[in-house]
C-alpha positions as CSV (number, residue, x, y, z in Angstrom):
1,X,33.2,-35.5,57.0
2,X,33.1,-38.5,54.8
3,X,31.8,-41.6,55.7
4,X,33.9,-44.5,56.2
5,X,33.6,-48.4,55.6
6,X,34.2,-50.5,58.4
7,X,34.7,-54.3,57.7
8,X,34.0,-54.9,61.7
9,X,30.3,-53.3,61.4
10,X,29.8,-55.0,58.5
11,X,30.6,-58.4,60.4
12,X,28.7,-57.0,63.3
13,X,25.6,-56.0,61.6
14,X,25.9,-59.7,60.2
15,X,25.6,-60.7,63.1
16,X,23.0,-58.1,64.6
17,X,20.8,-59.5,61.4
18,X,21.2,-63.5,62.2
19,X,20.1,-62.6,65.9
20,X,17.6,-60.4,64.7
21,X,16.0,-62.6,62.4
22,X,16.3,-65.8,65.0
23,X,14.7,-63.8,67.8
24,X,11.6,-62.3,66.0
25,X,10.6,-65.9,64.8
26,X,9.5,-66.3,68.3
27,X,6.4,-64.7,68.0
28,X,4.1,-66.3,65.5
29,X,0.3,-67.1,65.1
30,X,0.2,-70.5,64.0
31,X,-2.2,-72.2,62.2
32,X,-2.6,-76.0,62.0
33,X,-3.1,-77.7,58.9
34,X,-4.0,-80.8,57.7
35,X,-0.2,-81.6,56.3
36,X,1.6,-79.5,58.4
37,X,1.3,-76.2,59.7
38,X,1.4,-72.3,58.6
39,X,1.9,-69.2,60.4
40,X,2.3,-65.7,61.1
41,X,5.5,-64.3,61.4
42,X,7.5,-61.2,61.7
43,X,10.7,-63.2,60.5
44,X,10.2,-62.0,56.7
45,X,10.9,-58.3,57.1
46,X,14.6,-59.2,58.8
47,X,15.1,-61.8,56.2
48,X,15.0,-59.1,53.3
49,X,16.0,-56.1,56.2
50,X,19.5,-58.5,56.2
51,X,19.5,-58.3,52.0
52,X,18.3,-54.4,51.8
53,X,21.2,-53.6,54.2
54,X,23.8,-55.8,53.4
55,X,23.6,-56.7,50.1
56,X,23.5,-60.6,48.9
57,X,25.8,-61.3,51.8
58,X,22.2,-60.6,53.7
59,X,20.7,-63.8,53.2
60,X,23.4,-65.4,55.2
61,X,22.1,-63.8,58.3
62,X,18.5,-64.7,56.5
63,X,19.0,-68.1,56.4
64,X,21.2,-68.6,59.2
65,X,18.9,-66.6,62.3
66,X,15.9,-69.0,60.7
67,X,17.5,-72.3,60.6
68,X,19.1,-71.5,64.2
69,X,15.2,-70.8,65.1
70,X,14.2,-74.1,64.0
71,X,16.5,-75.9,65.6
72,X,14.8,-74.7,68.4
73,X,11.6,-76.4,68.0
74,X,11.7,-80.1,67.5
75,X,8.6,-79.9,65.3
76,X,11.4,-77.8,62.8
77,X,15.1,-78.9,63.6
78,X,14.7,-81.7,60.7
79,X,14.0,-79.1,58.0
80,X,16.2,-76.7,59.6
81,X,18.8,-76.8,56.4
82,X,15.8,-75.9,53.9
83,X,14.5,-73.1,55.9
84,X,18.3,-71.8,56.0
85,X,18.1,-72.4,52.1
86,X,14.5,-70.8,51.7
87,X,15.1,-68.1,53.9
88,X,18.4,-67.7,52.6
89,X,17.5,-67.2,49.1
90,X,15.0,-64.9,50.4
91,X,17.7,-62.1,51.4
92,X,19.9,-62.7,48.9
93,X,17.0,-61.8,46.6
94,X,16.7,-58.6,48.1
95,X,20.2,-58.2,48.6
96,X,21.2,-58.6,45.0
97,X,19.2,-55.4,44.4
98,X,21.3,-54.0,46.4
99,X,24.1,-55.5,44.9
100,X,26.2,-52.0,43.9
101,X,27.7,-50.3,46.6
102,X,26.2,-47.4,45.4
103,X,22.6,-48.7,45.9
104,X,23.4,-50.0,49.4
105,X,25.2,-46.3,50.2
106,X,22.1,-43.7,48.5
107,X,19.1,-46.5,48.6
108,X,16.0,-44.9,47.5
109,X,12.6,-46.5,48.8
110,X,11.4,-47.7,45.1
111,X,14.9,-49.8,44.8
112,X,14.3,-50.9,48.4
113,X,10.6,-51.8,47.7
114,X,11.9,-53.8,44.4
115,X,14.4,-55.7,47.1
116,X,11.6,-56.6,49.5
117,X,9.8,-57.9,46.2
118,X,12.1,-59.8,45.2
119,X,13.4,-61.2,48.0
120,X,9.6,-62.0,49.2
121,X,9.0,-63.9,45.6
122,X,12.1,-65.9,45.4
123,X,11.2,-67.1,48.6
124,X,7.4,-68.0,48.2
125,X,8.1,-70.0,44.6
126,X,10.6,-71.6,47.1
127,X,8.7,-71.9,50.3
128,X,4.7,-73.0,48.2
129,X,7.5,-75.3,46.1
130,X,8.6,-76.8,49.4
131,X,5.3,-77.0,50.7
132,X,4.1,-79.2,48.1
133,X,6.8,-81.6,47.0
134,X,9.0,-82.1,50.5
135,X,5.8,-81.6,52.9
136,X,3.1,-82.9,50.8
137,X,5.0,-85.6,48.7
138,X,7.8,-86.9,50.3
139,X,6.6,-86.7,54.2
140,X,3.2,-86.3,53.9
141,X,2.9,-89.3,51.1
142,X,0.6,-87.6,49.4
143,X,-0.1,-87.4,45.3
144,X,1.3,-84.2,43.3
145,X,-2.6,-83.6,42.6
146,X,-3.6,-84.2,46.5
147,X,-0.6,-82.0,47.5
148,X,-1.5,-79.4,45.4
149,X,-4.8,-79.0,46.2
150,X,-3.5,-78.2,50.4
151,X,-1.1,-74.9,49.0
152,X,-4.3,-72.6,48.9
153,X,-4.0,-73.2,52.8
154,X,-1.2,-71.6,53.1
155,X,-1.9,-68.7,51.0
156,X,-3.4,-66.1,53.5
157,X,-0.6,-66.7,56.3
158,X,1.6,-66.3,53.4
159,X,-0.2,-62.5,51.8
160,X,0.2,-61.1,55.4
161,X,3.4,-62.0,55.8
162,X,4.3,-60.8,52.6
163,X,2.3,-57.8,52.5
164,X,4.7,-57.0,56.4
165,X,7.6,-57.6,54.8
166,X,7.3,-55.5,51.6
167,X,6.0,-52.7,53.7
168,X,8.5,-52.5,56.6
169,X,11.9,-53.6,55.2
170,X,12.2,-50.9,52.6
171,X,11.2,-48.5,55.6
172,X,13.2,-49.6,58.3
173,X,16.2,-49.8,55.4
174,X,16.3,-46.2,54.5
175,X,15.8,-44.7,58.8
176,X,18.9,-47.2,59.3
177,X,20.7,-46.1,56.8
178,X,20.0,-42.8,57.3
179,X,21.4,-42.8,60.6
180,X,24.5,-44.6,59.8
181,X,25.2,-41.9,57.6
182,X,24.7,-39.5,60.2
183,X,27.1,-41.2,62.3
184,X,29.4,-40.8,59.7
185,X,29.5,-44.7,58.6
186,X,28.5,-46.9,55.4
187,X,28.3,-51.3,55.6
188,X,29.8,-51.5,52.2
């Protein structure tokens, strides 16, 4: 039997992602620091999941479930529209690996591990950028040099959450597509 292409799992998986993604912020470790905070999250290895399985249409859910998280939080809600950008960017990254239909159908785990790379350093050159210009500079008040010298802070939060992310998305994209294609069904 060949598999089919259904636009409504597609939309539903969208939306499986962006709940996904909003719900496993919840649990996080974090760390106070002297601009700010850090913390340990599970939210990365949804955020490129969303990309690995949906292609760059991924980050939507990406940046959508984490922006609908902050909003949550008062300490967030005002940089709720960069985390939806950061986060964003971070499974479209991954997604755009994924970009072919093919890739997305037959993923192997090397082109799903490139994904979670890339998704995981667009987002960090986005995220440590962040860190020191919008939360060091511009709220903080803080000099570029003073700014910069608070990102090593953030640097081991960062690692783990990395280091999760690049090992579990790739995984948890090929037993999910395997059993969609079992089921006889395909996202793209």
């Amino acid at each position: 039997m060949q598999s089919r292409s259904h636009p409504a799992l597609r939309v539903a998986v969208l939306a499986m992602m962006t709940a996904l993604v909003f719900v496993v912020n919840y649990p996080r470790v974090i760390i106070p620091l002297s601009t700010g905070q850090t913390s340990f999250t599970l939210a990365n290895i949804m955020c490129c999941l969303s990309g690995l399985l949906l292609g760059p249409i991924g980050g939507l859910a990406a940046g959508l479930g984490s922006a609908l998280y902050d909003l949550t939080n008062p300490l967030y809600a005002p940089e709720c529209w960069l985390t939806f950008l950061t986060k964003g960017a971070m499974g479209l990254g991954a997604g755009l690996v994924m970009l072919r239909a093919k890739h997305r159908e037959e993923p192997r785990y090397p082109r799903c591990l490139l994904g979670a790379l890339l998704g995981c350093a667009v987002y960090y050159v986005l995220y440590f950028s962040k860190s020191l210009f919008y939360d060091g500079m511009l709220v903080g008040g803080l000099s570029l040099e003073a700014s910069a010298l608070l990102l090593p802070l953030k640097v081991p939060a960062s690692v783990v959450n990395a280091v999760l992310a690049v090992a579990a998305a790739p995984v948890l994209c090929l037993v999910i597509r395997s059993a969609l294609k079992r089921a006889h069904l395909k996202l793209a």
